[in-house]
N, C-alpha and C positions, 0 to 999 in steps of 0.2 A: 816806416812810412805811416803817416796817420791817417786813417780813414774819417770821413765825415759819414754822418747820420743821416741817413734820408730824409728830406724835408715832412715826409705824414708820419713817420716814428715821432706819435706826440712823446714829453718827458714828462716823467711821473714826478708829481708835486708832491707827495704825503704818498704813508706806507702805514699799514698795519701787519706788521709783524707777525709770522708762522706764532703759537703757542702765546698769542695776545689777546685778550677778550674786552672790549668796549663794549658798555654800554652807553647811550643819550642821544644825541642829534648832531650831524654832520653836516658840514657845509665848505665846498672847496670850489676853487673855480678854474684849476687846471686836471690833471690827471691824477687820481686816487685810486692807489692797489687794496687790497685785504687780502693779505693771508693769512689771518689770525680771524679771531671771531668778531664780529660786531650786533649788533642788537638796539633797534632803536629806531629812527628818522634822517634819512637822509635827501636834502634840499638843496635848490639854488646849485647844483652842479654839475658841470660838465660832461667829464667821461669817467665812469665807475669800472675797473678790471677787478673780478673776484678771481684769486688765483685757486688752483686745484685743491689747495688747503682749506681757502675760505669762506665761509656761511656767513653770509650775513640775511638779519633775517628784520624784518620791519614794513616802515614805510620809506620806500625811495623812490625819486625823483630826479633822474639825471637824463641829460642829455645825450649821450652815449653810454652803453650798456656791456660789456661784454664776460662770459660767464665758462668760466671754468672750474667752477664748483660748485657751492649750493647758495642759492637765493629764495625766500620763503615771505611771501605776505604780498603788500599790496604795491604794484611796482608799474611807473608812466616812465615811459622812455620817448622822447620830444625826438628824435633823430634815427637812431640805428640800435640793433639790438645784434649782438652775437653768442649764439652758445655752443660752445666745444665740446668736442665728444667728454664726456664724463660731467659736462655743465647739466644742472638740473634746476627748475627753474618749477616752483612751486606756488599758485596762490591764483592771484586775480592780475593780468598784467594788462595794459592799456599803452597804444602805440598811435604817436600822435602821427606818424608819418607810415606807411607802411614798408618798411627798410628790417625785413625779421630775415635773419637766417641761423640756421638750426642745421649744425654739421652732424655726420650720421653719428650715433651715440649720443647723442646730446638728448634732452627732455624738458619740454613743457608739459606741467599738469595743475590745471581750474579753467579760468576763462581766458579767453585771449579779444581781445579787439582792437582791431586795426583801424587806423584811421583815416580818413577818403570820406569821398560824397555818396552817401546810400545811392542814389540814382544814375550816380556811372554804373555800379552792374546791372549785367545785362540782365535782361527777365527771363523767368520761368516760363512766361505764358508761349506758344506758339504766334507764331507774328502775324496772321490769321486772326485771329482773338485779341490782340492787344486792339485798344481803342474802336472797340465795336462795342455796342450797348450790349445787356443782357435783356 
């Protein structure tokens, strides 16, 4: 009997290979693995999976994120961010929606910012003091 694939199981379009190493600029528009190394710019893409094996390390830009290895540099994720326990996740990252999760083991280390409107959170001041002169 042949089973079907769940409809949110996206298929992976391009692979980089366990013991592969790329270096230069990437650009795919379905789902893209590394388990090999990469080095370099990635743009214009989708949904990036770093497998347990793979580092990649640069400028990236995708739409979906998810991390089970190492990621290092400057990294905008437009939609959703995942990292799995042994995912580590190094540098400066920017998120244009706020969709972060971070399964226990997992590791973010530099900045993080999330994106939203400063003035939905709520204030520090007592509500007493908000909008009363000084």
């Amino acid at each position: 009997m042949m089973m079907k694939r769940p409809a949110e199981t996206p298929q992976v379009g391009g692979m980089l290979g366990e013991g592969v190493a790329v270096e230069g600029t990437l650009v795919f528009s379905q789902t893209f693995r590394v388990d090999g190394e990469f080095k370099g710019k990635i743009t214009r893409s989708d949904r990036l999976v770093v497998g347990e094996k793979g580092k990649v390390s640069g400028e990236i830009e995708v739409n979906t994120l998810v991390v089970y290895g190492r990621v290092e540099g400057k990294v905008r994720v437009k939609s959703r961010l995942e990292v799995h326990p042994k995912g580590r996740i190094a540098g400066e990252l920017e998120m244009a929606a706020p969709a972060l999760s971070v399964l226990e083991g997992g590791f973010i280390e530099g900045t993080v910012k999330l994106g939203g409107k400063a003035d939905a959170l709520p204030s520090s001041e007592p509500a007493s003091k908000q909008g009363s002169k000084p």
